[in-house]
SESE-510775 format. One record per atom (N, C-alpha, C): residue in three letters; x, y, z; chain; atom name. Coordinates in Angstrom, 2 decimals. Example, Ala and Ser with C-alpha at 12.3 -4.5 7.8 and 13.67 -1.06 7.14 Angstrom:
2
+------+---------+---------+---------+-------+------+
| rest |       X |       Y |       Z | kette | atom |
+------+---------+---------+---------+-------+------+
|  Ala |   13.19 |   -5.69 |    7.80 |     A |    N |
|  Ala |   12.30 |   -4.50 |    7.80 |     A |   CA |
|  Ala |   13.20 |   -3.30 |    7.80 |     A |    C |
|  Ser |   12.85 |   -2.25 |    7.08 |     A |    N |
|  Ser |   13.67 |   -1.06 |    7.14 |     A |   CA |
|  Ser |   12.90 |    0.03 |    7.87 |     A |    C |
+------+---------+---------+---------+-------+------+
//
This chain:
68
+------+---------+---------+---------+-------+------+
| rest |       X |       Y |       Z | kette | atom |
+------+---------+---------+---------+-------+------+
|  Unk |   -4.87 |  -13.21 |   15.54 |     A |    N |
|  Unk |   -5.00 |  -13.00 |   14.10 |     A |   CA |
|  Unk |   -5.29 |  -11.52 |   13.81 |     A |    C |
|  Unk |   -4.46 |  -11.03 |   13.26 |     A |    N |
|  Unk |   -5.18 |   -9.90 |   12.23 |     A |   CA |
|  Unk |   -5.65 |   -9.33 |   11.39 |     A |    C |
|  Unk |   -6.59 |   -8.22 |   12.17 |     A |    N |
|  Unk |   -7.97 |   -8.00 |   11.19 |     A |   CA |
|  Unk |   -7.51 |   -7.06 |    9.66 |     A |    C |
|  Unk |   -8.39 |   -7.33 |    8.90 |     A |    N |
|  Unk |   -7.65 |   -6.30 |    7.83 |     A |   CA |
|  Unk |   -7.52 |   -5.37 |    7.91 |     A |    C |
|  Unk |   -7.97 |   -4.32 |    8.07 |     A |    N |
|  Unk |   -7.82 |   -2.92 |    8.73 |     A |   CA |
|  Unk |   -6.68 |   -2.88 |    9.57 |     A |    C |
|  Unk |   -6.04 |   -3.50 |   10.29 |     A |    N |
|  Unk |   -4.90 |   -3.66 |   11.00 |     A |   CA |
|  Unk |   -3.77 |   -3.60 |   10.37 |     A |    C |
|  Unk |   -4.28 |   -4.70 |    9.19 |     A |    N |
|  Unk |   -3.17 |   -5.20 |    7.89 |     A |   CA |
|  Unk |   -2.60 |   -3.93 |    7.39 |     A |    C |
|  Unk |   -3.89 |   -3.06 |    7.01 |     A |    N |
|  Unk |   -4.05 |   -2.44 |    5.95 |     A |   CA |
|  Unk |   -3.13 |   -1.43 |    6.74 |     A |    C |
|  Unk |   -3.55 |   -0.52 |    7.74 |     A |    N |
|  Unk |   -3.25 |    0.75 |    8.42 |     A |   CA |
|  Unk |   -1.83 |    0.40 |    8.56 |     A |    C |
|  Unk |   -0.70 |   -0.94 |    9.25 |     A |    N |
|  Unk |    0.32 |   -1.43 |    9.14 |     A |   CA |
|  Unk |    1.18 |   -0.99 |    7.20 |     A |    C |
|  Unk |    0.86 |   -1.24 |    6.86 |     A |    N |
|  Unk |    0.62 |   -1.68 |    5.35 |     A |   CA |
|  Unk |    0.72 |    0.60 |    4.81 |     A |    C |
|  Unk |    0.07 |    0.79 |    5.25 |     A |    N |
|  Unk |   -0.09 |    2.23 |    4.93 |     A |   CA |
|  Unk |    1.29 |    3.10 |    5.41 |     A |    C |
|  Unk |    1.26 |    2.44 |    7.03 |     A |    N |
|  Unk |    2.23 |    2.83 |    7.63 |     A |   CA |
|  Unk |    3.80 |    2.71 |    7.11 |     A |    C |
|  Unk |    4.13 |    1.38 |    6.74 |     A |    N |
|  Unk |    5.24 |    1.34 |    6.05 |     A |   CA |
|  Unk |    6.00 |    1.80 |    4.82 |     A |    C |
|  Unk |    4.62 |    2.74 |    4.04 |     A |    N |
|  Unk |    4.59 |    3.43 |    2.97 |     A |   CA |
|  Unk |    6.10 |    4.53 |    3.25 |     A |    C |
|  Unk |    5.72 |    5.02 |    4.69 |     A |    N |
|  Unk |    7.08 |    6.14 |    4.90 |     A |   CA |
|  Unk |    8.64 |    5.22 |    5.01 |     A |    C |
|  Unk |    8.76 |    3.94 |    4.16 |     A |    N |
|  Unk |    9.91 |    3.91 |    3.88 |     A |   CA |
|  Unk |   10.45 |    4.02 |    2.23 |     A |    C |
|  Unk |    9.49 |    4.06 |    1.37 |     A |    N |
|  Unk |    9.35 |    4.51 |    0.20 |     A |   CA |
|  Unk |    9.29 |    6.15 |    0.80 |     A |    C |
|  Unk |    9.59 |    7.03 |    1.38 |     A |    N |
|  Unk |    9.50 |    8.46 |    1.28 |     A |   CA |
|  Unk |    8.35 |    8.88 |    0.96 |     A |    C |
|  Unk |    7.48 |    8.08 |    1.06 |     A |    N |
|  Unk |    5.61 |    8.68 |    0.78 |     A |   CA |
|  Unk |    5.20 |    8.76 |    2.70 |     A |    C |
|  Unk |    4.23 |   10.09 |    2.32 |     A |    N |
|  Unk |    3.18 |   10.45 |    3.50 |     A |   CA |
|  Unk |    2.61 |    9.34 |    3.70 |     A |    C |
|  Unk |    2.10 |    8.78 |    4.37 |     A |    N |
|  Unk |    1.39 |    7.30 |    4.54 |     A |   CA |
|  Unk |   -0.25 |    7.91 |    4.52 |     A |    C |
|  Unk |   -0.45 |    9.72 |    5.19 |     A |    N |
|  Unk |   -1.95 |   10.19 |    5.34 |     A |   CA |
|  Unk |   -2.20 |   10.42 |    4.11 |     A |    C |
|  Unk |   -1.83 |   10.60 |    3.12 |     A |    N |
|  Unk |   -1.83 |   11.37 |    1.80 |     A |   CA |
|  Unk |   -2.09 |    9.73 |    0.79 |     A |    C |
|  Unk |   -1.63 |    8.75 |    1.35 |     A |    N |
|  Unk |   -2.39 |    7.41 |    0.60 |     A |   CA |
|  Unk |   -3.61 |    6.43 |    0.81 |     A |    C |
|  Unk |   -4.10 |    6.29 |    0.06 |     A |    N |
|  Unk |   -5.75 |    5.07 |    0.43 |     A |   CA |
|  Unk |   -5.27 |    3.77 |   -0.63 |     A |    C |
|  Unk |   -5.62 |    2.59 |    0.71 |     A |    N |
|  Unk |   -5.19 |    1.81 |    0.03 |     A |   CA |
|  Unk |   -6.20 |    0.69 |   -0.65 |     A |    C |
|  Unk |   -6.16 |   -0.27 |   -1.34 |     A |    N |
|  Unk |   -7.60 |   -1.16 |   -1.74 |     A |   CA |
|  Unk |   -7.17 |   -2.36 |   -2.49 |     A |    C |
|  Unk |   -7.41 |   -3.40 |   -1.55 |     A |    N |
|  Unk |   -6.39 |   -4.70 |   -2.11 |     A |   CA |
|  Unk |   -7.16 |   -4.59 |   -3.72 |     A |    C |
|  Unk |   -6.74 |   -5.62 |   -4.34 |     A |    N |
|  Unk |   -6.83 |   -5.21 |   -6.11 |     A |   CA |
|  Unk |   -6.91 |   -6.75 |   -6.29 |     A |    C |
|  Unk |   -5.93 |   -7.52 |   -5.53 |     A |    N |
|  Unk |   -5.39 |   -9.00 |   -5.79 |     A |   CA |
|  Unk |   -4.86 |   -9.64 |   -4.89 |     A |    C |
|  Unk |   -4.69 |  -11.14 |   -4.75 |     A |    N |
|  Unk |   -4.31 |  -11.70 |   -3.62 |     A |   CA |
|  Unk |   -3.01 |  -10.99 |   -2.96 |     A |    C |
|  Unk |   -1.64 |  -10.21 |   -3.51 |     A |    N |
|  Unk |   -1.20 |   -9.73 |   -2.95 |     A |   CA |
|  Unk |   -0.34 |   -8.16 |   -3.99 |     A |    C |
|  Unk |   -1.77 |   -7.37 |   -4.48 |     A |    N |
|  Unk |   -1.54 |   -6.64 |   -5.26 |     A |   CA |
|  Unk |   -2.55 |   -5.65 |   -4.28 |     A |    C |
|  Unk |   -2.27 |   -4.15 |   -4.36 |     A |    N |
|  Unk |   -2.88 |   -3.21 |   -3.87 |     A |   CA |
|  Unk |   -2.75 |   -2.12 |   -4.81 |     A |    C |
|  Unk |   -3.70 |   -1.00 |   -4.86 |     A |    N |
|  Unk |   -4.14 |    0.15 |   -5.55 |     A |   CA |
|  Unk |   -3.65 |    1.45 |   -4.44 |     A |    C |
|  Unk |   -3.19 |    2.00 |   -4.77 |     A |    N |
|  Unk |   -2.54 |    2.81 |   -4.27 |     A |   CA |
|  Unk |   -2.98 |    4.22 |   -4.45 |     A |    C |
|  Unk |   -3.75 |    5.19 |   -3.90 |     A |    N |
|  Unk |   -4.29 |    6.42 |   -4.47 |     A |   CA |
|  Unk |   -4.36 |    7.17 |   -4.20 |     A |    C |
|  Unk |   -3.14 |    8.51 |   -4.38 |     A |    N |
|  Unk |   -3.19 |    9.52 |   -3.74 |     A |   CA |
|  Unk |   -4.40 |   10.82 |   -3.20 |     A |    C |
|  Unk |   -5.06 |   11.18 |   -1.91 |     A |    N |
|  Unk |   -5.64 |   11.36 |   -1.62 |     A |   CA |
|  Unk |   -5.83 |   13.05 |   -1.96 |     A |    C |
|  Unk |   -4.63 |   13.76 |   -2.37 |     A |    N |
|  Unk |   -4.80 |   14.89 |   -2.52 |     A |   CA |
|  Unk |   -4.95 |   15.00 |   -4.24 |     A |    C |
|  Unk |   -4.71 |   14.15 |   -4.92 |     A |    N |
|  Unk |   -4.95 |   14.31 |   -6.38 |     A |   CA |
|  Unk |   -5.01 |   12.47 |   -6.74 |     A |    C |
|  Unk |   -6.61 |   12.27 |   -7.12 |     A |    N |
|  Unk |   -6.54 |   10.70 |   -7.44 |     A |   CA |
|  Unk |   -6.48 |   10.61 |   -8.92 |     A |    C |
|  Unk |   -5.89 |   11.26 |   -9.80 |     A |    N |
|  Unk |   -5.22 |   11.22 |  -10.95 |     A |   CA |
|  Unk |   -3.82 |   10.34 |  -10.20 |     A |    C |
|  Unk |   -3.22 |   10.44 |   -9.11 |     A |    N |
|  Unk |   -1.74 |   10.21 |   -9.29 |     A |   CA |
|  Unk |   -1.71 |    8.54 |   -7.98 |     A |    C |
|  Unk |   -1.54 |    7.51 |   -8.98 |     A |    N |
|  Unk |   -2.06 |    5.97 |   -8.15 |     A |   CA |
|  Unk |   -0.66 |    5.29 |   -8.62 |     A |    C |
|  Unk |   -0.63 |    4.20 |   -7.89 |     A |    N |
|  Unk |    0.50 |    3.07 |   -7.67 |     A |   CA |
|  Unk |   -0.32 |    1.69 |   -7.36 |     A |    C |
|  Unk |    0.83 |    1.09 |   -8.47 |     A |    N |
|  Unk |    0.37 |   -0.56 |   -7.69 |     A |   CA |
|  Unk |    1.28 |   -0.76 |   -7.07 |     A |    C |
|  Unk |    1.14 |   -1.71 |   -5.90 |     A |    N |
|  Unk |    1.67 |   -2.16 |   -4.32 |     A |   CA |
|  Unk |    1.77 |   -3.86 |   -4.78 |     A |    C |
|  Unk |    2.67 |   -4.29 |   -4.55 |     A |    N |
|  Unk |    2.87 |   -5.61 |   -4.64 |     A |   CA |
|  Unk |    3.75 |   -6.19 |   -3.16 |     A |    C |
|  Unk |    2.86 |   -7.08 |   -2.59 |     A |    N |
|  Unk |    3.22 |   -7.08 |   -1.28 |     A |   CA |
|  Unk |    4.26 |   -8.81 |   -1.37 |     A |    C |
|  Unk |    5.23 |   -8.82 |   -0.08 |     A |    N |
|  Unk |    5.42 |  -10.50 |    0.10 |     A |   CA |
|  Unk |    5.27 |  -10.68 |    1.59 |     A |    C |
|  Unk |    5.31 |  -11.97 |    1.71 |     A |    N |
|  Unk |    5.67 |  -12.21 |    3.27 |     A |   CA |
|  Unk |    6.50 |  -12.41 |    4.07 |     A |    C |
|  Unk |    6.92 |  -11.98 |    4.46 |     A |    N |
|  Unk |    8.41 |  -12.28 |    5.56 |     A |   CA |
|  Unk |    8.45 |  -12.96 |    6.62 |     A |    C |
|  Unk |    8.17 |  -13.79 |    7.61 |     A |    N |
|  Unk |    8.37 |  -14.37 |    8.58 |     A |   CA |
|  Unk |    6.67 |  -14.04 |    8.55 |     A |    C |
|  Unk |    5.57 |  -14.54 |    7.84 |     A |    N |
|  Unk |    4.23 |  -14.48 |    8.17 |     A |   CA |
|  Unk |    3.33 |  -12.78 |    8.00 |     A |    C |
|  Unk |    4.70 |  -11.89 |    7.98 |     A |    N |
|  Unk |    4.10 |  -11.08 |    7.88 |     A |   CA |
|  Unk |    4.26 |   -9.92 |    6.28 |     A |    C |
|  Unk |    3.07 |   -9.17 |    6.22 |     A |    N |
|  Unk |    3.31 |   -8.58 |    4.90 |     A |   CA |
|  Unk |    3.99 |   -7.52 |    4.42 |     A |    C |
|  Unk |    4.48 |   -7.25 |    3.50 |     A |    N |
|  Unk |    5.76 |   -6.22 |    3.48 |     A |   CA |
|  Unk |    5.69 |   -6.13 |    2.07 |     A |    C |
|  Unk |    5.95 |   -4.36 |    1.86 |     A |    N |
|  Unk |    5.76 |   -3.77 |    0.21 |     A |   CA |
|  Unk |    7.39 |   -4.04 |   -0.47 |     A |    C |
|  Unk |    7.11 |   -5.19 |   -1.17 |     A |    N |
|  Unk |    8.08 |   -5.71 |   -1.83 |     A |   CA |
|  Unk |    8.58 |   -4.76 |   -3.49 |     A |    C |
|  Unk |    7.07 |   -4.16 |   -3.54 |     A |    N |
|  Unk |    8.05 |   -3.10 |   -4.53 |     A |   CA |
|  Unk |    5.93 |   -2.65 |   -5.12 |     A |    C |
|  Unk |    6.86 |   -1.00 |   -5.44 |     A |    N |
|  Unk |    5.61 |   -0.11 |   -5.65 |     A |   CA |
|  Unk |    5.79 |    0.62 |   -7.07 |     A |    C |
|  Unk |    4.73 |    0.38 |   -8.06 |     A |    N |
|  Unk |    4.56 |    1.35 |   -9.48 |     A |   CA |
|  Unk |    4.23 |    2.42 |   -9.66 |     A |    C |
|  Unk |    4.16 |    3.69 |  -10.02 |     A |    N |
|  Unk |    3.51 |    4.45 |  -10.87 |     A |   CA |
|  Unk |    2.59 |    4.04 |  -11.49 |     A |    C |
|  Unk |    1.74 |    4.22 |  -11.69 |     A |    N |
|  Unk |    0.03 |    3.32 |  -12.73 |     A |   CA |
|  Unk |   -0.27 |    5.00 |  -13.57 |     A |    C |
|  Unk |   -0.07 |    6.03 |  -12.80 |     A |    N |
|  Unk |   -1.16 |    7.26 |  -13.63 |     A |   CA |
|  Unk |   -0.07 |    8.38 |  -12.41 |     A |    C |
|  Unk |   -0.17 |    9.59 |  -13.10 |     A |    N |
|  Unk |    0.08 |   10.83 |  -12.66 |     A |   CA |
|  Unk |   -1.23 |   11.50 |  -13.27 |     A |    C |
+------+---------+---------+---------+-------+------+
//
């Protein structure tokens, strides 16, 4: 089983297929499968993360703009 932090760092990691730095984001579940998204070099500029599951596992099914 995996731990959240596992989830999460996975989860961060896959950010570089959206063309985002994955170090430059912090992430913070929000909702059962909603995440806060917050750029680390300016936290004026955040995204919501809406995740699904694929074969058990979790995957960013699509990401917002919330604030610049």
């Amino acid at each position: 089983m995996e731990t959240n932090e596992l989830k999460l760092l996975k989860l961060q990691t896959e950010l570089k297929s959206f063309g985002l730095n994955p170090a430059e984001w912090s992430l913070q579940k929000i909702q059962a499968l909603g995440y806060l998204l917050q750029n680390t070099q300016d936290e004026k500029f955040a995204m919501y993360g809406r995740l699904e599951y694929r074969d058990k596992k979790p995957r960013w099914k699509s990401l917002e703009v919330l604030s610049l």
